[in-house]
N, C-alpha and C positions, 0 to 999 in steps of 0.2 A: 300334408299330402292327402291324408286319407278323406280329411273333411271337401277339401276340394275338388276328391272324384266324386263324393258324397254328391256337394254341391251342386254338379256340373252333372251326374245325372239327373237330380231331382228337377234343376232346369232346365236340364236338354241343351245345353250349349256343351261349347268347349270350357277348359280351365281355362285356358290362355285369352277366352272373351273377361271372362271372369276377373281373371286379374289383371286386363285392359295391358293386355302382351301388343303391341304393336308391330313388334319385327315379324317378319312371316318365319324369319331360320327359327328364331328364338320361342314365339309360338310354337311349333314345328315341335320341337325339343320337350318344351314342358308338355304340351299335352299328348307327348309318348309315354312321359317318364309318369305320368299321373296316372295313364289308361295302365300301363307295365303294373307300376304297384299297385292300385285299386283293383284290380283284375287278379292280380297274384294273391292278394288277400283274401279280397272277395272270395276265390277258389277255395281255399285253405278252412276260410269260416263254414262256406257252405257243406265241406266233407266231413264235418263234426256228425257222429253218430252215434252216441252212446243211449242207453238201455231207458235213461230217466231224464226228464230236462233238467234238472237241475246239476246232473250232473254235464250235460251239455253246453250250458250256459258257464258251469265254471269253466269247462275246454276253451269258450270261444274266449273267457278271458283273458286266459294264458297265452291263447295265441295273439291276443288284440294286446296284451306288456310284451309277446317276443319281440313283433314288427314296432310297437308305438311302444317304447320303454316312459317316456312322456304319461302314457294312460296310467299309472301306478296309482294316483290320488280317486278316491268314489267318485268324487266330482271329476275327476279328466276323464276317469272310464266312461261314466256317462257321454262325455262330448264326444268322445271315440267312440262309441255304442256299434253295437255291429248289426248294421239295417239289413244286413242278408238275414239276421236272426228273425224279425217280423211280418219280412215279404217273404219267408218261405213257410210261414205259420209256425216255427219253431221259434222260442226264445218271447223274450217278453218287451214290447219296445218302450225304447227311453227315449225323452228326447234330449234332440240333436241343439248344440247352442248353434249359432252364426257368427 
């Protein structure tokens, strides 16, 4: 889910163009449940404030294994990366797979 709001903002579409959703309900659906979670994340990352970045950077971890228990592995964390970390000049960016 996270990569697909990812996605869908970097592209400016919807998810539901994305993953070539047809139904209009069903479209409908996903790209609430996408914006809902992406949004609530998003939020949550961007309120990290601690004293040092590094200690920042482990916060936004912790919170990118609460919501994405999946990001455990260096490598998944990397794919879950948290892009509020770089567009907000905090954190250090990683890249994102497709």
């Amino acid at each position: 889910m996270w990569q697909l709001f990812v996605q869908s903002k970097t592209w400016r579409c919807r998810p539901s163009e994305l993953m070539a959703v047809d139904d209009p309900i069903a479209a409908y659906c996903l790209d609430s449940a996408i914006e809902y979670f992406g949004t609530s994340l998003e939020n949550e990352l961007n309120a990290v404030q601690e004293k040092d970045e590094k200690a920042s950077e482990a916060k936004r971890k912790r919170i990118l294994l609460k919501w994405i228990p999946e990001a455990s592995s260096e490598q998944e964390a990397q794919m879950y990366a948290d892009p509020a970390g770089h567009a907000s000049g905090r954190g250090r960016r990683t890249p994102m797979t497709l």
